[in-house]
N, C-alpha and C positions, 0 to 999 in steps of 0.2 A: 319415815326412816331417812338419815344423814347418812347418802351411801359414801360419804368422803369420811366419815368417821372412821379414827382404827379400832375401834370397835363392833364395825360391821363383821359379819362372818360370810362366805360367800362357800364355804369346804368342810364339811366335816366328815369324820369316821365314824360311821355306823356301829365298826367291832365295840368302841368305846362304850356305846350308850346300850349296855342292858336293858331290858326289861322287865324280865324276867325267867329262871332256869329252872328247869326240872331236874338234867341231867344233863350230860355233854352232848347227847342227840338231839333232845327237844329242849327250846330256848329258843328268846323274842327280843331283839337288840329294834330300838324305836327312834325315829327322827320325827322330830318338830318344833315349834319355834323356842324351844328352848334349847336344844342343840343346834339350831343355823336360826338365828333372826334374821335373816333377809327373805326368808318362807314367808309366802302371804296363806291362801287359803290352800297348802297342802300338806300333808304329814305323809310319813311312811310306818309300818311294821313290816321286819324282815324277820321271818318264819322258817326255822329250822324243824322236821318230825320226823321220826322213827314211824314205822308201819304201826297203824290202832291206835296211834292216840290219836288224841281230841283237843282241840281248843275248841273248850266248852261253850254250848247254847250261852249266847250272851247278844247285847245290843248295841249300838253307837247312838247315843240318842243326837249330838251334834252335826252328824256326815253321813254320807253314803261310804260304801267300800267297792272297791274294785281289787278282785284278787287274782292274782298273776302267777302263773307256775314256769318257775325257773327249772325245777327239776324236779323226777320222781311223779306220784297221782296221787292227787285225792279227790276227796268228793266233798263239794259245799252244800250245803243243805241252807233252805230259810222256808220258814213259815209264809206265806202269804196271808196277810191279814184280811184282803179282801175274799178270795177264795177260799179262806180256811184250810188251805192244802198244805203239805210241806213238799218243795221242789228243793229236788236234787241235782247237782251237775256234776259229771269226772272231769275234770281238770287237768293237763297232763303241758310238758313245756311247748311253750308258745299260747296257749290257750286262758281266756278268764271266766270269773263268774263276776256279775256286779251283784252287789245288794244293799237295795234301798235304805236311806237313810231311815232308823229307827225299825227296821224288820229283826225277827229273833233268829239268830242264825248259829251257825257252829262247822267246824272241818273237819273230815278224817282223815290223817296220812293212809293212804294207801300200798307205800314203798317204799323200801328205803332212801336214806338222805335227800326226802321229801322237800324244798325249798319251796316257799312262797311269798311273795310281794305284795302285801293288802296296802292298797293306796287310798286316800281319806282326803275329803273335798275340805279340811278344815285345819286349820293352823296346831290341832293337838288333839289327836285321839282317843275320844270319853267314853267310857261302857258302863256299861251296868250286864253284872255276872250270874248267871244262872244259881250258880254255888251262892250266891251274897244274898240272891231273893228266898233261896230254901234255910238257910241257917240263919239268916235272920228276923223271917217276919215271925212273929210270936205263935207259938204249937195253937196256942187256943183260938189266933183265929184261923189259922189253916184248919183246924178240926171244925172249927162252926160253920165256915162259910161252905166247904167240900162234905159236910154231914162223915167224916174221920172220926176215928178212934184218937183221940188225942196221944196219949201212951204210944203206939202203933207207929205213931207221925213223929212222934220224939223219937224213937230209938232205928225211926229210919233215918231221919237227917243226922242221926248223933255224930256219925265218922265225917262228915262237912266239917273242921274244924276252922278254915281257912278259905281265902280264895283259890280256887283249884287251878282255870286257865288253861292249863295243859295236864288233861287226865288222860286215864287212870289215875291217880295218887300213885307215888312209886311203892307206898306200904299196903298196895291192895291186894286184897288176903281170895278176893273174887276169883274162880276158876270156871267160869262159864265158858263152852264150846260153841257157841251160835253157829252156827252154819252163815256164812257170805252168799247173798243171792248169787247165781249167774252172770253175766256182762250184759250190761241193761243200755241201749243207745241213749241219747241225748232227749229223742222225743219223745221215746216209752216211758224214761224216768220224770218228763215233763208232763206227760198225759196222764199216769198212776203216779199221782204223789202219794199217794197215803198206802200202795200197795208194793212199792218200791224203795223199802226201808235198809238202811244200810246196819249191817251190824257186826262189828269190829270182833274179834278173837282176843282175848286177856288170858296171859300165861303169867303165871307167878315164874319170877326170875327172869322174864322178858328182859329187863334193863341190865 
């Protein structure tokens, strides 16, 4: 890098760099070295959410994440591959969760105008999306290899028509009540991962 070039960058706005929107609540404006080239091994996602949604189970196969609440709560969830569990964190401002480079992970808003800071050990933050492994890998072999109904497995992924990112879909037709656990501490929800499942409320017209 020719930090005497005027073509170095040293300042950018975030507002500028989209990522991607769902709606004026939920939306992902991104830094990395393609909006600031003087970034070495760091990137940003700046995380806008409305209460229940989702930035959906997906991976970073390049970086670890550190995620940072600015405002509002959610709860981070990742698979541990080692333990086979899935741990859960509330996350509220001032507080993070990290999660290992290449772990399966996902968020819940829990509050309104929910803000979050995911900070990334690498020059440009890579994923691979939960929505991209069900709509794409082919019905027949999700039905052979899971002993499926093939038919069954088709007209369940059929409404995946896209990367989803930040679900619900805003055209989801779903009207499930789940009941929200209790307020679970940091170590219950670390001690019962598998019995400490969080599960979100979807109202049609929410948005």
């Amino acid at each position: 890098m020719d930090y005497t070039s005027p073509n170095t960058n040293f300042s950018f706005d975030m507002n500028k760099s989209r990522l991607f929107t769902k709606d004026r609540n939920n939306y992902i404006n991104v830094l990395g070295t393609a909006q600031l080239n003087t970034l070495e091994n760091m990137s940003l996602l700046d995380i806008f959410l409305s209460p229940n949604n989702v930035i959906e189970p997906h991976i970073h196969q390049n970086a670890a994440e550190l995620v940072y609440c600015i405002s509002g709560s959610a709860i981070v969830s990742m698979l541990n591959p080692f333990s086979k569990q899935i741990q859960n964190y509330r996350i509220t401002p001032g507080k993070v969760a990290n999660v290992p480079q290449g772990w399966w992970h996902y968020e819940v808003a829990e509050a309104a105008n929910t803000h979050l800071l995911a900070i990334f050990d690498a020059p440009t933050p890579e994923f691979v999306l939960g929505s991209d492994l069900l709509r794409l890998t082919p019905a027949h072999i999700m039905a052979h290899t899971y002993c499926l109904d093939e038919n069954q497995w088709k007209n369940t992924v059929a409404p995946i028509k896209e990367s989803t990112i930040i679900g619900p879909p805003i055209n989801c037709s779903q009207r499930e009540h789940l009941q929200q656990p209790a307020h679970t501490s940091h170590a219950q929800m670390h001690q019962q991962p598998y019995q400490q499942h969080y599960y979100p409320q979807y109202y049609r017209g929410f948005y």
